[in-house]
C-alpha positions as CSV (number, residue, x, y, z in Angstrom):
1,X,-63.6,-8.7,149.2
2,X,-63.0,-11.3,147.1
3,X,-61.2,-12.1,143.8
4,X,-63.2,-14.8,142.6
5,X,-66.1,-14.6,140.0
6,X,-68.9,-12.7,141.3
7,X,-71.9,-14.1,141.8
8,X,-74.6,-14.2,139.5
9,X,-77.5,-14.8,142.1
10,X,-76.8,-12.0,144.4
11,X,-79.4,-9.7,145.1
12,X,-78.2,-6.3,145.6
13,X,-80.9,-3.0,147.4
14,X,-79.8,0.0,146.8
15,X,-81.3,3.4,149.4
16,X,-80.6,6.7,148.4
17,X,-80.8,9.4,151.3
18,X,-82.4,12.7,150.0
19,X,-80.2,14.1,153.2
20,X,-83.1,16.6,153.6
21,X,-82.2,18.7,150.2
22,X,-78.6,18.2,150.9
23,X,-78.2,15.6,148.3
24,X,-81.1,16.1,146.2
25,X,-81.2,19.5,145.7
26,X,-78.1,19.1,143.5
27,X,-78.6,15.3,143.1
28,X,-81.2,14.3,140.8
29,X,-82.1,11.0,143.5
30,X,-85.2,10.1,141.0
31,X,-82.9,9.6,137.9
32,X,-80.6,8.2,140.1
33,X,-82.5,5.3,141.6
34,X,-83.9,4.2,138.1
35,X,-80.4,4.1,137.0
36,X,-79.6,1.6,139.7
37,X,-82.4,-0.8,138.7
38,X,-80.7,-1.1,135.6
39,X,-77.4,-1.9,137.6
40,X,-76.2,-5.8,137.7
41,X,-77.5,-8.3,140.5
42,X,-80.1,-5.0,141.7
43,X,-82.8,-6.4,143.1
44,X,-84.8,-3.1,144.7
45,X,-83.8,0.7,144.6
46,X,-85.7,3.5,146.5
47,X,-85.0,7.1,148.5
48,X,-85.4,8.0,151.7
49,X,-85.8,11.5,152.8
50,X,-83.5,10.5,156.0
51,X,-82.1,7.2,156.0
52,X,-79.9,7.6,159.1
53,X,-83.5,8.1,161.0
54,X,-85.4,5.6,162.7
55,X,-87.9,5.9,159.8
56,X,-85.4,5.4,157.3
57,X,-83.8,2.4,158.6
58,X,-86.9,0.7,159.7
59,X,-87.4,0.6,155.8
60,X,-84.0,-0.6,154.9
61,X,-84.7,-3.6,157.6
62,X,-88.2,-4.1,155.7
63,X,-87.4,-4.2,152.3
64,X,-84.5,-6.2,152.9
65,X,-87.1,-8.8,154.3
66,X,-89.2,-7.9,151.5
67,X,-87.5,-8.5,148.6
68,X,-85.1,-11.5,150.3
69,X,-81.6,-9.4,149.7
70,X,-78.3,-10.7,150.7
71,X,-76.3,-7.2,150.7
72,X,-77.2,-3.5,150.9
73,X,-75.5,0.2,149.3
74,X,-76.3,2.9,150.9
75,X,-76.2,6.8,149.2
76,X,-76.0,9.0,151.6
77,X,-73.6,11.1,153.2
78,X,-69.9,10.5,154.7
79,X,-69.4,6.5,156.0
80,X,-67.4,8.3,158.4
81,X,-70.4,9.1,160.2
82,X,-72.7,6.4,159.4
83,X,-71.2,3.4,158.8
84,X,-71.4,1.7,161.5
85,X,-75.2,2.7,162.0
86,X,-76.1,1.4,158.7
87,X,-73.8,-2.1,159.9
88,X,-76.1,-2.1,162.9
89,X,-79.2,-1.8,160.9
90,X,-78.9,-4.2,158.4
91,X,-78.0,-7.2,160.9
92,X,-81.1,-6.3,162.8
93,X,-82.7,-7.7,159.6
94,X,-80.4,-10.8,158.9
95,X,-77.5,-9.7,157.1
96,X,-73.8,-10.1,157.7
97,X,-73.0,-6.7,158.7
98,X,-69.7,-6.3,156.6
99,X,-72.4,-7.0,153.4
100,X,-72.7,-3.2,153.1
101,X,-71.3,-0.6,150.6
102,X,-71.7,3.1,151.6
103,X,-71.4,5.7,148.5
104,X,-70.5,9.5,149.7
105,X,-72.8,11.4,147.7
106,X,-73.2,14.5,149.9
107,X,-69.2,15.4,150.4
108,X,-67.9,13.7,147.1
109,X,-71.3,14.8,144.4
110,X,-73.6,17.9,146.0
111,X,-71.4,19.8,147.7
112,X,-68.4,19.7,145.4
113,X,-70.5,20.7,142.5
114,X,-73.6,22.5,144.0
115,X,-73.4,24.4,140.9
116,X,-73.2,21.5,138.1
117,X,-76.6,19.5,139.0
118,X,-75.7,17.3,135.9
119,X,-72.0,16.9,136.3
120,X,-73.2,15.7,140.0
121,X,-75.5,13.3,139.1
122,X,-73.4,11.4,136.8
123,X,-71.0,11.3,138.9
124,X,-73.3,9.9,141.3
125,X,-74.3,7.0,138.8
126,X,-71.0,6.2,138.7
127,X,-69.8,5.9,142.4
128,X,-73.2,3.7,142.7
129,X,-72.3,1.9,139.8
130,X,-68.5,1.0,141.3
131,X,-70.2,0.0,145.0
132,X,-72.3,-2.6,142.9
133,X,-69.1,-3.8,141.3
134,X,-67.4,-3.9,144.7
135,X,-70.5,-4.9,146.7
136,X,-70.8,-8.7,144.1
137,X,-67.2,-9.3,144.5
138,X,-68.2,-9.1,149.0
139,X,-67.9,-11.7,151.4
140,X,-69.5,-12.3,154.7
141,X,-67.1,-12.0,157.6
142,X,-67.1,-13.6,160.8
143,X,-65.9,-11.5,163.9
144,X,-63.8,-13.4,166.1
145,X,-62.9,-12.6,169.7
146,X,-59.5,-13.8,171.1
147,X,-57.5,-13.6,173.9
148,X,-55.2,-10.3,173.9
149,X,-52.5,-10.3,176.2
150,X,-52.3,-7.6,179.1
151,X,-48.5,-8.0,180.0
152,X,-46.5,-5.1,178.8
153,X,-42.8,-4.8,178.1
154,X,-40.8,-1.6,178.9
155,X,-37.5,-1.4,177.4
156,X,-34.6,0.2,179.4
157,X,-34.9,0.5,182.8
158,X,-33.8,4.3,183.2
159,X,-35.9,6.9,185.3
160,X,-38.5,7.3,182.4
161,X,-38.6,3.1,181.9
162,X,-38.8,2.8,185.8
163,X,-41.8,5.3,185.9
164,X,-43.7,3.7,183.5
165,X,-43.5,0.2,184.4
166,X,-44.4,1.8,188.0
167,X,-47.3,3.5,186.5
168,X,-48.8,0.2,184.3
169,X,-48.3,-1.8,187.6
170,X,-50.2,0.2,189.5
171,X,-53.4,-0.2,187.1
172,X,-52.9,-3.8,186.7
173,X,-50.9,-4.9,184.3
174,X,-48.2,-7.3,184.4
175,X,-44.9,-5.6,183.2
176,X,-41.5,-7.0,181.9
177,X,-38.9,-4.4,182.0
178,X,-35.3,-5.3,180.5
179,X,-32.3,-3.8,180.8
180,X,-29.4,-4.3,179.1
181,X,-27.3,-2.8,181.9
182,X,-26.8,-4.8,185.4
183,X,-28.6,-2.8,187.3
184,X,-31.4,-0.1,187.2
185,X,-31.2,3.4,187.6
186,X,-29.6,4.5,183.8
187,X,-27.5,7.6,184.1
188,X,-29.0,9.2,187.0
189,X,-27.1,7.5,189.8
190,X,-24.2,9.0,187.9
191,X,-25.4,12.7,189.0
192,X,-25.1,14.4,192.3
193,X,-27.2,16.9,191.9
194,X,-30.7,17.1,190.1
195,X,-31.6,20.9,188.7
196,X,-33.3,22.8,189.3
197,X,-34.2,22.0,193.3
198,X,-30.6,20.8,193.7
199,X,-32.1,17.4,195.2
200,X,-29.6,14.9,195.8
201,X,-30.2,12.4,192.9
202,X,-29.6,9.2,194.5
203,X,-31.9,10.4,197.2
204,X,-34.7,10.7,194.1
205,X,-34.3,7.6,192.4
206,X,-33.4,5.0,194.7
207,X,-37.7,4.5,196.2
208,X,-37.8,4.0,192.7
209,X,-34.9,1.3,192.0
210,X,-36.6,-0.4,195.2
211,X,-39.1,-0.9,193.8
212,X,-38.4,-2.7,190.6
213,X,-37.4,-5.6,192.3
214,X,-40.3,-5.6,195.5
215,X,-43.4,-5.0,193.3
216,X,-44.6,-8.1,192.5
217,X,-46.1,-7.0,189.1
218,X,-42.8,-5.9,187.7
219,X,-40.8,-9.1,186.1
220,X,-37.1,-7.6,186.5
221,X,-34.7,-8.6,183.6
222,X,-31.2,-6.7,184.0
223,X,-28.2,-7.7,182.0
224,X,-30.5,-9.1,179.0
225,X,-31.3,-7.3,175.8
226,X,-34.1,-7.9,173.1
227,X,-33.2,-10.3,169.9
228,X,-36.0,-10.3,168.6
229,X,-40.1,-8.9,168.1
230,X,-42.4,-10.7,166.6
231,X,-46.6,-9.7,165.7
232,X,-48.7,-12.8,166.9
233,X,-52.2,-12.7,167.8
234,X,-52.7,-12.1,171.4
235,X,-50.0,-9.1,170.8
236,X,-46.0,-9.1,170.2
237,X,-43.3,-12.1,171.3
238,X,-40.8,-10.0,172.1
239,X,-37.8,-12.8,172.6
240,X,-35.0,-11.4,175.3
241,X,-31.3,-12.7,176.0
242,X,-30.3,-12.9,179.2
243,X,-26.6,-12.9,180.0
244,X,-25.2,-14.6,182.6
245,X,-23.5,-13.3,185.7
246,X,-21.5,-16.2,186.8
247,X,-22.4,-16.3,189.6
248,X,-25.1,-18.0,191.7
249,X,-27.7,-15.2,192.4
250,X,-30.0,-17.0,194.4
251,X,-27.3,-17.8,197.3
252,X,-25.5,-13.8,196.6
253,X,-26.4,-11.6,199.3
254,X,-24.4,-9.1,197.8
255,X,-22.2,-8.5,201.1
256,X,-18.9,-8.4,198.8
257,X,-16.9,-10.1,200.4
258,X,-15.9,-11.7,196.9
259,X,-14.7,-8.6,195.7
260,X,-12.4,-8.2,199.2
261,X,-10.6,-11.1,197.9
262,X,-10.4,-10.7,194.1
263,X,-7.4,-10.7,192.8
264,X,-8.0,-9.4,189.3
265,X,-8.3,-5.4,188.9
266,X,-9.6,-3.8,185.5
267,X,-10.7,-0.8,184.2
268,X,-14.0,0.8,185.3
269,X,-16.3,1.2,182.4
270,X,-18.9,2.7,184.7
271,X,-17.5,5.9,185.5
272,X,-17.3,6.9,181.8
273,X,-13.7,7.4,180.8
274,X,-12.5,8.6,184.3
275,X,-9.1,7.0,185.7
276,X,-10.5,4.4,187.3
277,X,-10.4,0.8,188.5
278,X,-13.0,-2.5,189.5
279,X,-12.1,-5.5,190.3
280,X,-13.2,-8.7,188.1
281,X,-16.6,-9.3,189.7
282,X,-18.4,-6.5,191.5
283,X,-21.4,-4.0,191.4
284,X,-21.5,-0.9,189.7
285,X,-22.0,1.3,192.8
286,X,-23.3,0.7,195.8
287,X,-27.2,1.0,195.6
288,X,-27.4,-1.1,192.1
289,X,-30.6,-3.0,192.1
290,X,-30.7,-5.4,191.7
291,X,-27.8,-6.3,194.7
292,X,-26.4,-8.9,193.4
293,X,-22.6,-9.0,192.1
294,X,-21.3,-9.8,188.5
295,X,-18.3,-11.6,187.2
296,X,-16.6,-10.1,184.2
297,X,-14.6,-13.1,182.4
298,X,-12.4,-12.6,179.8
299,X,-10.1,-14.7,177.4
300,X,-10.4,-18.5,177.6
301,X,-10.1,-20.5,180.7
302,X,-6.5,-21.7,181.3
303,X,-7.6,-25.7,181.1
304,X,-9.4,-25.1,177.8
305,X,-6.2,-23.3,176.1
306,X,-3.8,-25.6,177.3
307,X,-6.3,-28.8,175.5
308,X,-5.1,-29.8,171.9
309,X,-9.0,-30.1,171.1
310,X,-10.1,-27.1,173.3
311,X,-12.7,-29.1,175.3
312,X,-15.0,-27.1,177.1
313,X,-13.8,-28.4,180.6
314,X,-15.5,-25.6,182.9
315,X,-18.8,-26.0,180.8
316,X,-19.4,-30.2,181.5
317,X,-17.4,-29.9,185.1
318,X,-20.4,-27.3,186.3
319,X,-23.0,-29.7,184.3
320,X,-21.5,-32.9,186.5
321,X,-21.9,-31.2,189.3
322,X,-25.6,-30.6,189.0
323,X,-26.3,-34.0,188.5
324,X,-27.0,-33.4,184.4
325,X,-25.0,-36.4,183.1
326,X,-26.4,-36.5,179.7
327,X,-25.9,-32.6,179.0
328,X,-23.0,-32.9,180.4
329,X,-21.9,-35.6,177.4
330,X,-23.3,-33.1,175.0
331,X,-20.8,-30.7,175.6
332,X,-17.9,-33.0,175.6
333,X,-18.9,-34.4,171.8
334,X,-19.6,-30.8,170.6
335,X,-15.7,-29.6,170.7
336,X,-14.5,-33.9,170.3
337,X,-16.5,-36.2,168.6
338,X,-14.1,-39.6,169.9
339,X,-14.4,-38.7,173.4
340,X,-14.0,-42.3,174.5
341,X,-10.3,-42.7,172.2
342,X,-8.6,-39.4,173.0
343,X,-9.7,-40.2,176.4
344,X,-7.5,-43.0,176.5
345,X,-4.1,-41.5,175.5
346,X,-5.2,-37.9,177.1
347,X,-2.2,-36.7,179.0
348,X,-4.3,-34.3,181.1
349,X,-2.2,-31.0,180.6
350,X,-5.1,-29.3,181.5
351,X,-5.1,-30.0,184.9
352,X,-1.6,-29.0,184.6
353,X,-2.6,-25.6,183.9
354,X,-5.8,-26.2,186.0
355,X,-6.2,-22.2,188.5
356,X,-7.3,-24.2,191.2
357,X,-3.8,-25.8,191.4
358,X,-3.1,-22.7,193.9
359,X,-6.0,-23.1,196.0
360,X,-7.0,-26.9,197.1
361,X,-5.7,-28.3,194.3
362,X,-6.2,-29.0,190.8
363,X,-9.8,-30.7,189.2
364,X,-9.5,-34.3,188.6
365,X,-10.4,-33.4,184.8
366,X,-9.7,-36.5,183.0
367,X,-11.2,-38.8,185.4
368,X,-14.7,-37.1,185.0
């Protein structure tokens, strides 16, 4: 609807259904269609016995032809029921389907006040007269189809998230599921014992943390968590962080022989306040899906505390290494913006404090 002036050439039928004595036995439907020739931009008025039959419409389709109108209100009973009919009906003769007003005269004037015939007729008048008001101020819409996407996301990855995604697979859909954990499973891998069968638990869920990574329908993000949801067209962007594991997952087989020879031990967040301890990288128990190990890091590397400027050595060392020359630049101007001066009187203490002084020997920092 719009906001704009009406417009003054409009031509404006109004049909009032009898509804078979529902309406016009309280309803005078005579007084009522002379008062809505009277009504601006009406161009025709008449009753119909039955509009919603094929009778009735066939002469809502004819005098629409008949007397050249551009939109159409309809008195009869609940739009509820008939709206769309009436839609239906009057683009079978031309018009733009959403150029339709439907008044409620049985629910809202004859059965509310069987017993006040006169009371019920103006009341009538007046709903019509409002639909003629709304119906000059109407537009024609235009339906447009677009493309809606079919990929769901399931958030958490827990034996209810698990299930679902399952579930959506199976019918076709393609299905993101994120978890903010690193692996699958939520709490139940926690439990021995499931009630009230007594089933071992691990026994239970673990078909169903296979599958999460083997079904080629499910896109598995562990350690990630959603940022951000946004309402666009085709459906929601749902934006997701994923956090790194520091490791290289395409190349970990998860054999842990990393953890054999970790040297760092801390506390063991995954066993819920119990005494116990991990070591720095590792998986949370044995059957995690997916089976790939995790580095926890801490603090600040020692090279980057032991730099005046705190130059992100690790970050532009790693970037070298994969051939990214120009990123790696990137990161060496974001902590010092006079790379090529301080790296002239740069007395290289951080390979002095370099970790890998112990094991092969220290990274040739400066001369990178």
């Amino acid at each position: 609807m719009s906001d704009k002036n009406t417009n003054a050439k409009q031509r404006i039928g109004i049909f009032v259904c009898r509804c078979g004595g529902n309406i016009s036995d309280t309803v005078d439907v005579e007084h009522l269609v002379k008062e809505g020739m009277d009504m601006a931009n009406v161009e025709f008025a008449m009753w119909n016995s039955f509009t919603c039959s094929a009778e009735g419409q066939g002469r809502i389709k004819e005098k629409i032809k008949e007397h050249n109108l551009d939109s159409v209100i309809i008195g009869s009973c609940t739009p509820r029921q008939y709206e769309e009919l009436f839609r239906e009906t009057i683009a079978e003769a031309g018009l733009n389907p959403y150029m339709l007003e439907v008044v409620n005269l049985r629910e809202q004037c004859a059965y509310p006040h069987h017993k006040q015939p006169e009371q019920a007729t103006e009341k009538a008048t007046l709903l019509v007269n409002a639909a003629v008001e709304k119906t000059r101020r109407l537009e024609p819409l235009e339906v447009k189809k677009i493309k809606v996407s079919r990929d769901i996301a399931v958030i958490g990855a827990g034996i209810a998230g698990m299930h679902a995604a399952s579930t959506l697979s199976k019918i076709g859909h393609q299905v993101h599921l994120v978890e903010r954990e690193t692996t699958v499973g939520g709490n139940m891998p926690r439990v021995v014992k499931t009630f009230p069968t007594d089933d071992c638990a691990m026994c239970t869920i673990s078909p169903k943390m296979d599958e999460m990574t083997k079904n080629k329908k499910i896109h598995l993000m562990t350690n990630s968590e959603v940022v951000d949801v946004k309402k666009v067209r085709e459906g929601l962007k749902v934006t997701v962080k994923r956090n790194p594991r520091y490791l290289d997952e395409d190349t970990c087989t998860g054999c842990g022989k990393c953890t054999e020879t970790c040297p760092a031990t801390l506390y063991n967040e995954y066993n819920l306040g119990l005494e116990s301890t991990r070591r720095a990288i590792y998986k949370p128990f044995p059957a995690a899906v997916p089976n790939k190990f995790i580095l926890t890091r801490r603090g600040s590397p020692p090279c980057r505390d032991a730099c005046p400027v705190h130059q992100n050595a690790q970050g532009y060392v790693a970037l070298i290494a994969a051939g990214k020359f120009k990123e790696a630049y990137d990161v060496i101007r974001r902590d010092n913006p006079l790379p090529s001066v301080c790296g002239r009187v740069c007395n290289h203490i951080c390979e002095t404090a370099c970790s890998r002084a112990d094991d092969g020997g220290a990274i040739s920092i400066r001369a990178l």
